[in-house]
C-alpha positions as CSV (number, residue, x, y, z in Angstrom):
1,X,106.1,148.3,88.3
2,X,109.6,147.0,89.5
3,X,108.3,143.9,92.1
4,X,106.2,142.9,88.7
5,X,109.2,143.2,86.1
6,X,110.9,139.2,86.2
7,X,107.2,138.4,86.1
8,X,106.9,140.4,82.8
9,X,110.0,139.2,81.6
10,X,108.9,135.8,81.8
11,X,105.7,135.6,80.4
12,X,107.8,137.0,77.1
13,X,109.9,134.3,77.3
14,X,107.5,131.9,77.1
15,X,105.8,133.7,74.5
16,X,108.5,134.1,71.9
17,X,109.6,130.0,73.0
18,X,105.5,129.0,71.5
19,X,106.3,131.0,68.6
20,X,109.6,129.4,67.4
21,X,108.3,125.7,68.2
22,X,105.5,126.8,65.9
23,X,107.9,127.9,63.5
24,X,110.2,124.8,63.9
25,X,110.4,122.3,60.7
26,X,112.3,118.9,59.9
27,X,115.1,120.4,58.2
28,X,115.8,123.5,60.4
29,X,118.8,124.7,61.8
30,X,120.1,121.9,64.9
31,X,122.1,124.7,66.5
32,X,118.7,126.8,66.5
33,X,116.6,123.8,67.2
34,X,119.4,123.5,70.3
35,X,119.0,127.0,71.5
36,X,115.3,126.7,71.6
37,X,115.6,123.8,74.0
38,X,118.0,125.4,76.2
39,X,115.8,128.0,76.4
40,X,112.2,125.7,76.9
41,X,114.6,123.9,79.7
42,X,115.1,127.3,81.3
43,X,111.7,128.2,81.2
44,X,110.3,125.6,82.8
45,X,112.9,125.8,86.0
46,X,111.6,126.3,89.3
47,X,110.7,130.0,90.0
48,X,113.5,131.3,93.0
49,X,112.3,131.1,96.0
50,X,111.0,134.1,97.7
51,X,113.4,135.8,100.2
52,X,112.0,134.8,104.0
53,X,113.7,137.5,105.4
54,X,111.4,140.4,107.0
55,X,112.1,143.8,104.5
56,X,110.3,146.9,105.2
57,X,108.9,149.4,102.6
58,X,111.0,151.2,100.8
59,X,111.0,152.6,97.0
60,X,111.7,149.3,95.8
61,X,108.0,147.7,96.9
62,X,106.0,147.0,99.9
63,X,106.9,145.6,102.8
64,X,107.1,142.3,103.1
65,X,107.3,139.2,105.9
66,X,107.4,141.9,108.4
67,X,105.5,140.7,111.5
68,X,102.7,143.1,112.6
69,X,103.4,145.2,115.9
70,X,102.9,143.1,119.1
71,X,101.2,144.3,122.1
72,X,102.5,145.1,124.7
73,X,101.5,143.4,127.7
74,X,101.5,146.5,129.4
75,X,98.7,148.0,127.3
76,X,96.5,145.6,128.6
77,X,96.6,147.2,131.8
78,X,94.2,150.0,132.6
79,X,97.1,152.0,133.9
80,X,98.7,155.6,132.8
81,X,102.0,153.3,131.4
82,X,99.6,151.3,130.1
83,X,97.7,154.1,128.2
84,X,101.0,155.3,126.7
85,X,101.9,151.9,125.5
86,X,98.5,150.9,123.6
87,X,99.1,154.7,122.1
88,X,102.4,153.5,121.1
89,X,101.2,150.4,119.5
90,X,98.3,152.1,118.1
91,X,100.5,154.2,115.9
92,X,102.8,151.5,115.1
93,X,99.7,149.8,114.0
94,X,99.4,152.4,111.4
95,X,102.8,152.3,110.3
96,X,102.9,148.5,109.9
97,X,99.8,149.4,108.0
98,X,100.4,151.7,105.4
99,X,103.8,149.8,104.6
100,X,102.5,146.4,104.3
101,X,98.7,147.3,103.6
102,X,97.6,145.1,106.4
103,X,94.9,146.3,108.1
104,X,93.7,143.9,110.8
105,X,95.8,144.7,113.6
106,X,94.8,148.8,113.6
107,X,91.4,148.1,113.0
108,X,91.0,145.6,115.9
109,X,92.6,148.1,118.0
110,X,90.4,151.0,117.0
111,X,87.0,151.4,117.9
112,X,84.2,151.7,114.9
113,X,83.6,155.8,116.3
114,X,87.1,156.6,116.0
115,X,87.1,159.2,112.7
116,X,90.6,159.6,112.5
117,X,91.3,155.7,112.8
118,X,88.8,155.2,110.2
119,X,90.6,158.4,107.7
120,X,93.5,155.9,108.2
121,X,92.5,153.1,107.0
122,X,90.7,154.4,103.9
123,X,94.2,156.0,103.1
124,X,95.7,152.6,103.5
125,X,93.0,150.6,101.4
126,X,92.9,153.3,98.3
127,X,96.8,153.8,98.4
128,X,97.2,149.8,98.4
129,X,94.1,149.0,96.2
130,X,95.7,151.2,93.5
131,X,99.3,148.7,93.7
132,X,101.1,151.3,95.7
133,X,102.2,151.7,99.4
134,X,104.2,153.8,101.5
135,X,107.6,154.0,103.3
136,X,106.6,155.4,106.6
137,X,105.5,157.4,108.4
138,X,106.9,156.3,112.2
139,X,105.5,158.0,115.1
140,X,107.5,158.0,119.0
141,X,105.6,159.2,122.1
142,X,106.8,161.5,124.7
143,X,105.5,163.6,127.1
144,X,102.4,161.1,127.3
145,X,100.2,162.5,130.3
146,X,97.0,161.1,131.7
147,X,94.9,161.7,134.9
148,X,93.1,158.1,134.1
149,X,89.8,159.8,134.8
150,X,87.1,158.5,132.5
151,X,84.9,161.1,131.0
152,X,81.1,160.9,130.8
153,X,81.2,158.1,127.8
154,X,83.8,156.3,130.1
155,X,87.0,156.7,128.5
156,X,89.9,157.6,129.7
157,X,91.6,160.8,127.7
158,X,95.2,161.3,127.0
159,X,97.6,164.1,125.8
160,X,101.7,163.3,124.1
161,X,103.5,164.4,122.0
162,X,104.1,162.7,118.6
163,X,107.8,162.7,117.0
164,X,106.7,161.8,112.8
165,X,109.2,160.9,110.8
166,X,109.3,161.4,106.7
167,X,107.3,159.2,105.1
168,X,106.9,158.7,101.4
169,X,103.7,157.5,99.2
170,X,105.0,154.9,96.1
171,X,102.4,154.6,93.0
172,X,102.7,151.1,91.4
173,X,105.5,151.9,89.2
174,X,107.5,152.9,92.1
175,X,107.6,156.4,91.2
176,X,107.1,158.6,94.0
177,X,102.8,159.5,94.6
178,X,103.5,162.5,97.5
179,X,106.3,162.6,100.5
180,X,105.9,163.9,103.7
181,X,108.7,165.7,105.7
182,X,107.4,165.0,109.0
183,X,107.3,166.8,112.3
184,X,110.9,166.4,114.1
185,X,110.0,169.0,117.1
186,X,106.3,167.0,117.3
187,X,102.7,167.6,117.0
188,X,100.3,167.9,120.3
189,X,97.7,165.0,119.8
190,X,95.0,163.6,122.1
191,X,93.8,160.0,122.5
192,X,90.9,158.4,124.4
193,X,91.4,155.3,125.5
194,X,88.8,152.2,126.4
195,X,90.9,148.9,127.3
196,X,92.2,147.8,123.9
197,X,90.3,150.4,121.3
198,X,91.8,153.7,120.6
199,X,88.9,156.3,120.1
């Protein structure tokens, strides 16, 4: 449990400090008597402040202060660009996901039908309700093609071609859960597309 260690550390501190005050009488030891309050005066110093700066998931924790994925404002167009770019933020919406454990942004772009959305974000809430998280995966689009002609439940289908990266699962201690080596040459993957909700 690394991010949790100076935490544990300092609830031991505090502990063995109780226990020598407890133990402390009017004729002990001044140089002991001195180190105990050196020590109480360090133990009641501010807490550093948290770093601000955005760090990404890694084997060392979670990310953290990383900004969710904006979107684009071409994804708000009902356009073929403008299908490829929500299905690029979609899956960056994953990513930001699994790494932070942040679900709000995928979920309000995916719509309550979509299965595989849904198998996504049950992977992120077990994975980051058990303390752990995951470095990656990162998906890139290419070859994105669409005819923009909705089907009979008016959406709009498209087909790409999805470059993963490796990705690795962390349990809470930081040891590693499962990897994944990824798919370098891509996968063929579909999408269907109402404005704003991946299906």
């Amino acid at each position: 449990m690394a991010p949790r260690r100076p935490f544990c550390c300092s609830l031991l501190l505090i502990c063995l400090l109780l226990l020598t005050g407890c133990g402390t009488s009017a004729d002990a030891d001044p140089a002991s008597a001195s180190t105990a309050a050196s020590a109480s005066a360090d133990a009641s110093a501010p807490p550093p402040t948290p770093d601000p700066r955005p760090t990404p998931a890694s084997s060392r924790g979670p990310a953290r202060n990383v900004p969710p994925p904006a979107l684009p404002e071409a994804a708000k167009q009902n356009t073929a660009e403008g299908f490829e770019a929500f299905t690029q933020y979609w899956l960056d919406s994953v990513t930001y996901a699994f790494g932070s454990g942040d679900i709000e942004p995928l979920k309000l772009a995916s719509s309550s039908s979509c299965q595989v959305c849904g198998r996504f974000i049950d992977q992120v809430r077990q994975l980051h309700d058990e303390g752990g998280w995951a470095a990656g995966p990162s998906w890139t689009v290419r070859s994105f093609t669409t005819d923009m002609t909705r089907d009979p439940s008016r959406q709009f289908l498209g087909r790409y071609l999805g470059i993963e990266s490796t990705s690795v699962d962390y349990s809470s201690d930081g040891s590693i859960r499962r990897s994944f080596p990824g798919d370098p040459s891509g996968m063929s993957a579909a999408m269907r597309f109402s404005p704003l909700a991946a299906r």
